[in-house]
DRENSE-525379 format. One record per residue (C-alpha): residue number from 0; residue in one letter; y negated, z negated, x. Coordinates in steps of 0.2 Angstrom, whole numbers. Each point is the difference from the previous one (the first is absolute). Example, Ala and Ser with C-alpha at 12.3 -4.5 7.8 and 13.67 -1.06 7.14 Angstrom:
2
   resi   resn       Y       Z       X
      0      A      22     -39      62
      1      S     -17       3       6
//
This chain:
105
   resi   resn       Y       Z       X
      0      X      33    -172      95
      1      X      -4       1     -18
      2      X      -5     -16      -9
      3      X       2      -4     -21
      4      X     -14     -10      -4
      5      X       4      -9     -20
      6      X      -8      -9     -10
      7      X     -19       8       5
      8      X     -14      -5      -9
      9      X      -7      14     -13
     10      X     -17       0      10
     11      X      10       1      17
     12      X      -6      20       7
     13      X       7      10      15
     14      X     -16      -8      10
     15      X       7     -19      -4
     16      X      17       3       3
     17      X      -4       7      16
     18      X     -10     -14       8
     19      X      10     -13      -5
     20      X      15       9      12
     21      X     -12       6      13
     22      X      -1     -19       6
     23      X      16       2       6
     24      X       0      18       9
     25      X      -2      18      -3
     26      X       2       6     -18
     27      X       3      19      -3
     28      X      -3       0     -18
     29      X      -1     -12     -14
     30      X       4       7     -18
     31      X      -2     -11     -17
     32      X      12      12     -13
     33      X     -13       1     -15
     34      X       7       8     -17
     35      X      -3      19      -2
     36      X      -8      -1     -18
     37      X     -11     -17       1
     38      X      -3       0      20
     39      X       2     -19      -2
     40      X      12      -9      15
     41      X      16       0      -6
     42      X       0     -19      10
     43      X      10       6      17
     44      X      -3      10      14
     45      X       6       7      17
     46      X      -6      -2      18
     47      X       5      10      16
     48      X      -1      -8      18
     49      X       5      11      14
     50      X       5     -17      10
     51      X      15     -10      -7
     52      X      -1     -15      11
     53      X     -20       0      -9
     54      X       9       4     -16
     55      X      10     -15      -1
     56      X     -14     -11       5
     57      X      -9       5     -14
     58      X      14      -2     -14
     59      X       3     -16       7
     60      X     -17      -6      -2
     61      X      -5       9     -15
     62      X      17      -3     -11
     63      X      -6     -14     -13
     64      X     -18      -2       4
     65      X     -16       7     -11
     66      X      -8      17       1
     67      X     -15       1     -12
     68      X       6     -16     -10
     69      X      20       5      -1
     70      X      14      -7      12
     71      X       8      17       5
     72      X      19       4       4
     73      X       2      10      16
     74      X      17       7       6
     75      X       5      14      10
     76      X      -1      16     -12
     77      X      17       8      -6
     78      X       4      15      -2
     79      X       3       8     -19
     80      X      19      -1      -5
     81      X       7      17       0
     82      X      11       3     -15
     83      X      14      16       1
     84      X      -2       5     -18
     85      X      -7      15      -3
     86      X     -20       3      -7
     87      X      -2       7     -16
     88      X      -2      -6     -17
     89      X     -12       9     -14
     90      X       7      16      -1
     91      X       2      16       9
     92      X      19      -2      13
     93      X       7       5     -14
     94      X      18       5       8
     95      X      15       7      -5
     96      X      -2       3     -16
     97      X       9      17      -2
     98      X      -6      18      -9
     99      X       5      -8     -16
    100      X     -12      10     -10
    101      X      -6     -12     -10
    102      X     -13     -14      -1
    103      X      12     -17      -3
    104      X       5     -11      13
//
């Protein structure tokens, strides 16, 4: 089951993250999102336990209460909205414009 760990401390690492749900089972991974350009935590995070009955034990435990100094918000993770709008946006797709010839739109 993946976990969504809010609210993290700044000083909160992979490490931390970890043991705080390895009290409560087996964690495959544990993962603080940092920002590409600064590397500093961006405050939330996601862990992965392969068991869900261990899973919900931790969330229950852990929703509300301190990690490094922070009460945390844990919930089962959600999966990203898909929208049915097409990508694109800054150039290039440009589509149906005809052999006009010339350079107007």
């Amino acid at each position: 089951m993946d976990i969504y760990v809010g609210n993290l401390a700044y000083a909160t690492t992979d490490d931390g993250l970890k043991a705080a749900f390895a009290a409560y089972g087996d964690v495959t991974s544990a993962r603080v999102v940092t920002d590409r350009m600064t590397g500093r935590s961006k405050g939330f995070g996601f862990v992965e336990m392969p068991d869900r009955a261990q899973a919900q034990a931790a969330i229950d435990a852990l929703n509300g209460q301190p990690i490094d100094g922070r009460p945390v918000r844990v919930n089962e993770s959600q999966p990203k909205p898909r929208t049915d709008r097409p990508r694109g946006g800054f150039g290039g797709g440009r589509r149906d414009r005809g052999d006009r010839g010339d350079t107007r739109w």
